[in-house]
N, C-alpha and C positions, 0 to 999 in steps of 0.2 A: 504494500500500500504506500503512495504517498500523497504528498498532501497538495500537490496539483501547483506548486511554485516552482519546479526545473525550467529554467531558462528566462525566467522573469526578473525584472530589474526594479529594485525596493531601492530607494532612499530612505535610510535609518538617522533621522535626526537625534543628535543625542546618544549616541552610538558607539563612543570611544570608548567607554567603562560601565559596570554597573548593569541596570537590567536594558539598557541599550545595546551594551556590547552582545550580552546573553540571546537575543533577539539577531544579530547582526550572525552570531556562530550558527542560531539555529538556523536562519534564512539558507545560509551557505550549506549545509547538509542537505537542506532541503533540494537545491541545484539551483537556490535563485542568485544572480548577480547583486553584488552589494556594494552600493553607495554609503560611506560613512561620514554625515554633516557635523561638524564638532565647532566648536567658540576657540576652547583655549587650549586642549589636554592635546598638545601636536600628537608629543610624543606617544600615549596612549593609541592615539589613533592611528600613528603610524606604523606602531608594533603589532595591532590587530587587523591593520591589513595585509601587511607579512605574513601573515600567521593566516588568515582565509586563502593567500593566493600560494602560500606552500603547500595547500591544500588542492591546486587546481580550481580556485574559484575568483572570476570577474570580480575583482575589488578596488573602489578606490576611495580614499580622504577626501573632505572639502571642507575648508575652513570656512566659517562664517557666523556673525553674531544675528540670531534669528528678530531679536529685538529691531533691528534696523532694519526697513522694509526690503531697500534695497538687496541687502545681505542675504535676507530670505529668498527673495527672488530667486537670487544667484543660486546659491547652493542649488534652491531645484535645476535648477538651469542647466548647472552645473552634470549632474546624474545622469539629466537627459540626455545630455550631450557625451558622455562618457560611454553609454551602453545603447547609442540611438532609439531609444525605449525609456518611460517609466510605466510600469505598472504598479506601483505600491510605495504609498506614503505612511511610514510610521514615524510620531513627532513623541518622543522621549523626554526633549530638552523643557525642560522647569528649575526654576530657583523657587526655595525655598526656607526665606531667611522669617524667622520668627521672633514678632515684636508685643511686650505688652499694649495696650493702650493709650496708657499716655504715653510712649517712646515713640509713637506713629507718627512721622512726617509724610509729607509730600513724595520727595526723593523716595521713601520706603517704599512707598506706593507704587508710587513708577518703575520701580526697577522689577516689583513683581509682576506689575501688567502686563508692561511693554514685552516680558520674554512670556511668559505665561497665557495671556491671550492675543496682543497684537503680532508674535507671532507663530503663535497657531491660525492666524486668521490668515496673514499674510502667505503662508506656507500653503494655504487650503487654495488660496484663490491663484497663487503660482502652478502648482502643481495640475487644477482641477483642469484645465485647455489643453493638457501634455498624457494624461490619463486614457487608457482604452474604454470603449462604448461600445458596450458592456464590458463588466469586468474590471474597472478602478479600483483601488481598497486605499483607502485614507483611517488610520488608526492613531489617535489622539490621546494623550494619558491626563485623567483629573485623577481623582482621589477620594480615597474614603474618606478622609476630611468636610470632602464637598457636603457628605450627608450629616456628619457627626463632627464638629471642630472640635479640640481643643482651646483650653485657653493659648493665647498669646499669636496663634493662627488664624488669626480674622481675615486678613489680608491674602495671605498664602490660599485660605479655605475656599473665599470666595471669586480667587482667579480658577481654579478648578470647578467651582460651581459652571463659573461660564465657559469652561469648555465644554460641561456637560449639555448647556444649552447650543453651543455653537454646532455641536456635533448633530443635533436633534431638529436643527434648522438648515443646518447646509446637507442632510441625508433628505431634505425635504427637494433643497434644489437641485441635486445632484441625480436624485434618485429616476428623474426620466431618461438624463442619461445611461443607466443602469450601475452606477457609480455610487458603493455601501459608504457608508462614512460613521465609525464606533469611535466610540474611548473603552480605555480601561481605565478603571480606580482602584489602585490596589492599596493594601494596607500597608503597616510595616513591612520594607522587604532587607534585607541583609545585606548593603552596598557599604560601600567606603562612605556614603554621604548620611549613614543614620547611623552611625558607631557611636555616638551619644546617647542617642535617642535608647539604644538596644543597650549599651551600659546603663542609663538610669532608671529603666522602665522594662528591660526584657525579662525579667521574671514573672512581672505582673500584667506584660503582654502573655507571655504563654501563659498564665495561670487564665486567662481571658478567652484563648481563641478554643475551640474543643477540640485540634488537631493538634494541640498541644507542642508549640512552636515554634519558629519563628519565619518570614515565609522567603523562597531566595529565590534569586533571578529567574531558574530554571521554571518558577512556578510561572512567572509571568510570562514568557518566551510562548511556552505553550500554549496559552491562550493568545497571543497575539500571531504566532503560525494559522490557527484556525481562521482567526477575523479577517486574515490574510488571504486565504483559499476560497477555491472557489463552493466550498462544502457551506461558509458561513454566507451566501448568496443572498438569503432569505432573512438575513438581520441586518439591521441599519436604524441610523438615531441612536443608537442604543448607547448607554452606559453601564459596563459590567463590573459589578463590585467585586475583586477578589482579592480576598482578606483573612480567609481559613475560618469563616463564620465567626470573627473576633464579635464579642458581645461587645 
């Protein structure tokens, strides 16, 4: 069996480390060509394309900060242009810096938007004229946040809310062209960027989830293969929470 991705070309935003990377390895098994969009982590990104094309797999880097529209553009552009094909956009790339209340500025604000939803948006609307009709797949990451914040995540929570919306509106306009367009939210996942989070709170995460755990890339990868193929055809708008049923 496989999963119907051999020879398809994925742009993986967000892609150099983490459950980005995890997603970029799994693509490559699968037999699809892999574009990796990255801001800052060269060298990350440069070592995990070595490492796909040792492999015999169509890889390449593209630097760009997705906050800048232009930048967004590019990168897609970029992919297009590398594999003369894009069939699948998956956008990984989020900050998320965590403020009380009163410590909220302006600047705070902006630096989660601007990468968090303006460009998710920008990435949708580059991507969406370069995608096949039928058969596009656009994969977006909010968060279980979006449903449940903690303190001090106001900000961080409610840019993921709007991706949950943005993905629920543009599978609206996309969808005649036969063009799915999901997110995932997943919960705590095990990367180099929540090693706090999992030091001060990963006991009473696993005491929380009923899989008893804590949840890693691989968990994600999986489910974003699916929303990728052509098996998940019949889902679109959608925001799937996975999180290992954390209460």
């Amino acid at each position: 069996m496989t999963s119907g991705l051999d020879g398809k070309a994925a742009l993986i935003v967000g892609g150099s480390r983490g459950i980005g990377a995890e997603v970029a390895r799994r693509f490559a098994l699968a037999g699809a060509k892999v574009a990796i969009g990255y801001r800052a982590a060269t060298d990350e990104a440069n070592k995990l394309v070595a490492e796909l094309r040792k492999g015999g797999v169509e890889a390449t880097a593209i630097a760009g900060n997705i906050a800048v529209p232009t930048e967004a553009e590019a990168i897609v552009r970029g992919a297009y242009d590398t594999f003369d094909r894009l069939d699948i956009l998956v956008n990984t790339a989020g900050v998320s810096p965590y403020l009380p209340l009163e410590q909220i500025d302006p600047e705070h604000i902006r630096t989660v938007l601007d990468v968090n939803v303006l460009g998710a948006i920008m990435l949708t609307k580059a991507a969406a004229p370069l995608l096949p009709s039928p058969g596009g797949r656009i994969i977006h990451f909010s968060s279980r946040l979006a449903y449940n914040p903690i303190p001090t995540s106001s900000v961080y929570s409610a840019s993921k809310a709007a991706v949950a919306t943005l993905v629920h509106a543009y599978a609206r306009e996309l969808g005649p062209r036969g063009i799915t367009v999901n997110a995932v939210a997943p919960g705590v996942i095990e990367t180099d960027m929540t090693t706090d989070i999992i030091q001060k709170r990963g006991d009473q995460i696993r005491a929380a989830t009923p899989l008893g755990r804590i949840g890693q890339p691989s968990d994600i990868a999986g489910l974003v293969e699916f929303l990728a193929s052509p098996d998940s055809g019949w889902i679109t708008g959608r925001t799937i929470i996975a999180d290992g049923g954390l209460n």
